[in-house]
N, C-alpha and C positions, 0 to 999 in steps of 0.2 A: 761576297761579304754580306751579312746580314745584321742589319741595327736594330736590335728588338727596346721597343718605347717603353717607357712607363706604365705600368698598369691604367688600362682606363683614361688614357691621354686624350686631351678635349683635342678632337677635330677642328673644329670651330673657333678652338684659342689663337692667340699667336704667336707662341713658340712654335707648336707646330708649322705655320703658314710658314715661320720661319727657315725653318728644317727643311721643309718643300722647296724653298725657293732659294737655301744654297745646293741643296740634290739636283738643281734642274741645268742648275749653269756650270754643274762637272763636266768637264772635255772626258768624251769616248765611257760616259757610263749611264745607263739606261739603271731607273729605279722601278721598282713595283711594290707595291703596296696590298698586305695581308693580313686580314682580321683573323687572329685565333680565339673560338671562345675556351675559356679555361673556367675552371669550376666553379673560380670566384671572383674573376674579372675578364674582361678582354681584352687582350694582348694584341698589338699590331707590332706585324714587319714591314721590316722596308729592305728587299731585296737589292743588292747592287748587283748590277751586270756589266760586265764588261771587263777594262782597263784597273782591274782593283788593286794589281798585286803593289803598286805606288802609294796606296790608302794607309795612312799609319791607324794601329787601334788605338794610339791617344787620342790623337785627334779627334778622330772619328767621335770618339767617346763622350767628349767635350759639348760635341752639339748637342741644342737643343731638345729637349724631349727626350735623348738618348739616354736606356738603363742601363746596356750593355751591347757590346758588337763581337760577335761572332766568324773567323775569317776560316770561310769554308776551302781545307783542302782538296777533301775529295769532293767528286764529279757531283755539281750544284743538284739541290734537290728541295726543292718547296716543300717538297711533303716530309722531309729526311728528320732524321735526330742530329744535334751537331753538338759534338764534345758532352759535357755534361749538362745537358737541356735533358731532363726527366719530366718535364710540366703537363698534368694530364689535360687533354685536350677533348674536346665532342664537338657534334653537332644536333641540334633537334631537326626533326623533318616528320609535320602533320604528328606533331606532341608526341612523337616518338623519336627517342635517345643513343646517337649512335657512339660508341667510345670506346676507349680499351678498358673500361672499367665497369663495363657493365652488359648485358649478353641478349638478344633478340635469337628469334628464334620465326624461318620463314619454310612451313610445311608447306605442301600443296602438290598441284600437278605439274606436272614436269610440259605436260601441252594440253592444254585445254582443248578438248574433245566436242563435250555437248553441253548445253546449259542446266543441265541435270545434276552431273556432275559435279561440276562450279560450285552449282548451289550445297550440295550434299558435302563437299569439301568445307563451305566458310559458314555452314552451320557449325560443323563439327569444331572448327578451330573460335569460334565463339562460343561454343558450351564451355570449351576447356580454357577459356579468360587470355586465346592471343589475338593480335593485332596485327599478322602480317602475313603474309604469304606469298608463294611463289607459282605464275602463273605463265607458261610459254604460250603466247599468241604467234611469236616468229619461229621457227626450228630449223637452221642451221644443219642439213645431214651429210652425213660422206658420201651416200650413195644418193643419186639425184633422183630416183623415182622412189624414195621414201617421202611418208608423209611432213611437210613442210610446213606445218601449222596456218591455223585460217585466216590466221591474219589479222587485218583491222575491220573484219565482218566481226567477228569474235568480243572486241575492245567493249562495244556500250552495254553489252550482257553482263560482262565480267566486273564493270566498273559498277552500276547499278548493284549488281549481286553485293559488290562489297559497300555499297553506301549502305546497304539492308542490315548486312552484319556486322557493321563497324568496323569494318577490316581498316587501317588506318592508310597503310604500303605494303602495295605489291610491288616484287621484284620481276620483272620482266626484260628478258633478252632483246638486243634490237642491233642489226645488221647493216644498217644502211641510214641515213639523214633522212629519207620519206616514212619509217619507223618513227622514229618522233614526233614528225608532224602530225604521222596519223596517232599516236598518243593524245599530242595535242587535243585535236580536235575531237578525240571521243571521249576526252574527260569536258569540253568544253559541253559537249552537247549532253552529257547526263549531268551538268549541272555540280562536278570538280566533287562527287562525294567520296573520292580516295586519292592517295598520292601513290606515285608510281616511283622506283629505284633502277632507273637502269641497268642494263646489264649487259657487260662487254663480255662474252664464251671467250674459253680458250683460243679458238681458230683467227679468232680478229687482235688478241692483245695485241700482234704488230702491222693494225690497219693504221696505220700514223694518222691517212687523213682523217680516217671516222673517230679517231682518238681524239685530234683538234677540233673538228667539228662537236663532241659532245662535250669535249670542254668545256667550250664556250658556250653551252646550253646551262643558263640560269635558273633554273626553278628545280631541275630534276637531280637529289646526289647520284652517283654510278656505285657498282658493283664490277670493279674487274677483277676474273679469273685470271692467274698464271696461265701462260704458255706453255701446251704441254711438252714441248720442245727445246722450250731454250731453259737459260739460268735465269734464278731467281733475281739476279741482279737486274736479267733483259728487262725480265716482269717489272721490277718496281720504275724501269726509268719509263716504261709503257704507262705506267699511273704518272710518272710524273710530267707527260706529253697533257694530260687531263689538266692538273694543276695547275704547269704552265699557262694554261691558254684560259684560267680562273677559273674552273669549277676545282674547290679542295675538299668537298663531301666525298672523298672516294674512301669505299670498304674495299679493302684487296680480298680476292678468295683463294685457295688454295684447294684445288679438286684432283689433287693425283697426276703422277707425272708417267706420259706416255713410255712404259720400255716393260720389255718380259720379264723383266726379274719381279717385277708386281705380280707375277702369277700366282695362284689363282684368280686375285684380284685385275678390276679392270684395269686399274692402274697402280702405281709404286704409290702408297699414300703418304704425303710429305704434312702432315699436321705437325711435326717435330718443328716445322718450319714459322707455327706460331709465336714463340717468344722472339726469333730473330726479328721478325719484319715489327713487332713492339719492340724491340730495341734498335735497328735501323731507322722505321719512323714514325708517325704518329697517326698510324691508319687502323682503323676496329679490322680485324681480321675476322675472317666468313670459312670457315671450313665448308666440305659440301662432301659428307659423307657417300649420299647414294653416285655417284657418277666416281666415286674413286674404288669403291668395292665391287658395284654393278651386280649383284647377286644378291637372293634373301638367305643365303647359305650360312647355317648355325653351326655352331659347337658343341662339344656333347654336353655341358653347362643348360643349356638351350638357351642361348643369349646368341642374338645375330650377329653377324660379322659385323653388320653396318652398326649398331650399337654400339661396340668394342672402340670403333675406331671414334666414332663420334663422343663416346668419354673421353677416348685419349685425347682428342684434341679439345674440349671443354677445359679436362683437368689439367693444359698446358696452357691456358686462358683466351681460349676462341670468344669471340665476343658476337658472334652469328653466326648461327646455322642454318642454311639451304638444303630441305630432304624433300626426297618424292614423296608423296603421298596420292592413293588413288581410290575413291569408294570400292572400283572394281579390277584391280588391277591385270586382269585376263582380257580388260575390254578397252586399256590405253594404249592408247595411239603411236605413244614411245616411251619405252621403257619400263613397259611394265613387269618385266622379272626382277626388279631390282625395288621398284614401288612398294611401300610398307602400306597396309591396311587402315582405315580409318579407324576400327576395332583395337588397334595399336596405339593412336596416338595417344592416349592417355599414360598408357604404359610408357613412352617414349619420351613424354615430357617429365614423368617422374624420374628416368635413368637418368635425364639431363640435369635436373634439380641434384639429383646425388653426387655427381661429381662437379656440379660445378660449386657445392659444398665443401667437396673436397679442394679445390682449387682454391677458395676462400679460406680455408684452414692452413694451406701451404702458406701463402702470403704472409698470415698472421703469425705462422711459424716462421719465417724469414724476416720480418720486421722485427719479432722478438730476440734472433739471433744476432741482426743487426749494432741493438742497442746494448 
């Protein structure tokens, strides 16, 4: 059951204290407590666990501070949509806006190589006015004597590089709890001039413990990828191990789902699956083009495959994109036949601006059909 408060309810009053203090002395139910910001107030829950199904919604209703209570049938979910709860929700992170209403956009290398590089990438995405990027210090491979990224040698170049370009957040993969720390400590020591975005890969969505563990990491939001194996359902209650344990900045991504029928693609590309998980729950959705096509393979159009899909999912209302990007893509480290040029990106943020034009225009067309 969830009691969503009064817009803007003082903390600090005494209805609230009130509220608290008959929540505490419920036999067999455990409450928690969750700030949403909303566009034009912030909304707090108050989670019930446990013994609910005894709870009337009058009552409920009745207490203090309470606007409306919510009794979740299905399998509980912090981060979920429940009945007719449409309320648009974000987060800021280092003055940059994450939401289902609005779209980031995180180019870069797939594993950071050399510091040449680095730089030659977050030049480029500062000519062309973005703020974020995507940078593998850790790599995650199938085969154990492929190149496994450098690690936390890597970290105080990359962060420096980005205090120089104003890179805002980078998204970065991390495999294990000594990953963070060493985050930590190499934004500590270049002195915090960018914010970092976690990032759970595919392989870990059902590492439960590294899921609780980054939960409970306060400062950083995550980025988890679906499972390329299981159902989408596994995937979201993998985000909802994160929320549980209080981190709720979580972007879900969507990077193709492992099985041959995706051929020629690397994987089966599931971007259809953007509107469901905004209407299931209140999470910005991340497509990730290059690791679901894995080719620079065109059309006779001459428009890339990876392009095609990455409109398709813009114009479906992706609200963040993750693409490779590599100055020299014959000289990265991973992935680079699938690495689009930096001679591209210009091109690339323009194809994105057109359809997500077009996704703006739908909207407006649906709102008007509405009324």
């Amino acid at each position: 059951m969830i009691l969503i408060l009064k817009p803007d309810t003082d903390k600090d009053g005494k209805e609230y204290r009130q509220l608290l203090e008959f929540l505490l002395h419920m036999k067999n139910i455990q409450s928690r407590v969750h700030d949403e910001k909303g566009t034009m107030h912030t909304l707090t829950e108050i989670y019930l666990v446990g013994d609910t199904a005894a709870l009337q919604i009058e009552e409920m209703s009745s207490l203090p501070c309470v606007e409306r209570v919510v009794r979740v049938s299905e399998e509980y979910r912090v981060l979920g949509r429940h009945h007719d709860d449409n309320r648009p929700t974000y987060f800021d992170y280092k003055g940059v806006r994450f939401g289902q209403d609005n779209l980031n956009i995180f180019a870069g290398l797939c594993a950071v190589d050399t510091p040449e590089h680095v730089e030659l990438m977050m030049k480029a995405l500062k000519e062309h006015g973005q703020q974020c990027t995507r940078m593998g210090a850790y790599k995650p491979r199938t085969n154990p004597y492929s190149f496994q990224g450098h690690g936390k040698s890597c970290l105080p170049y990359v962060f420096e590089l980005a205090g120089k370009y104003d890179i805002k957040v980078i998204a970065m993969e991390v495999t294990h709890d000594s990953h963070v720390r060493e985050i930590h400590q190499a934004l500590e020591q270049t002195g915090h001039p960018t914010g970092v975005m976690l990032q759970i890969g595919t392989r870990n969505t059902q590492n439960f413990e590294l899921l609780k563990s980054i939960g409970r990491e306060p400062e950083f939001p995550v980025l988890l990828k679906r499972g390329f194996g299981i159902t989408l359902e596994e995937s979201l209650n993998a985000a909802e191990y994160l929320a549980s344990e209080g981190n709720r900045r979580v972007v879900f991504g969507l990077r193709g789902m492992k099985t041959n029928m995706g051929d020629p693609h690397r994987n089966f590309i599931d971007f259809a699956h953007v509107p469901v998980i905004h209407r299931l729950t209140r999470m910005p959705v991340c497509i990730d083009p290059s690791h679901s096509v894995g080719t620079r393979d065109a059309t006779s159009d001459g428009i890339l495959d990876i392009f095609h899909v990455t409109a398709q999912g813009v114009i479906a209302g992706a609200n963040m994109v993750l693409v490779d990007f590599h100055p020299y893509p014959g000289k990265a480290l991973v992935d680079g036949p699938q690495a689009l040029r930096l001679d591209e990106l210009g091109y690339f943020l323009e194809d994105i601006r057109i359809a997500r034009e077009a996704y703006e225009k739908r909207v407006a067309l649906a709102g008007k059909f509405r009324a």
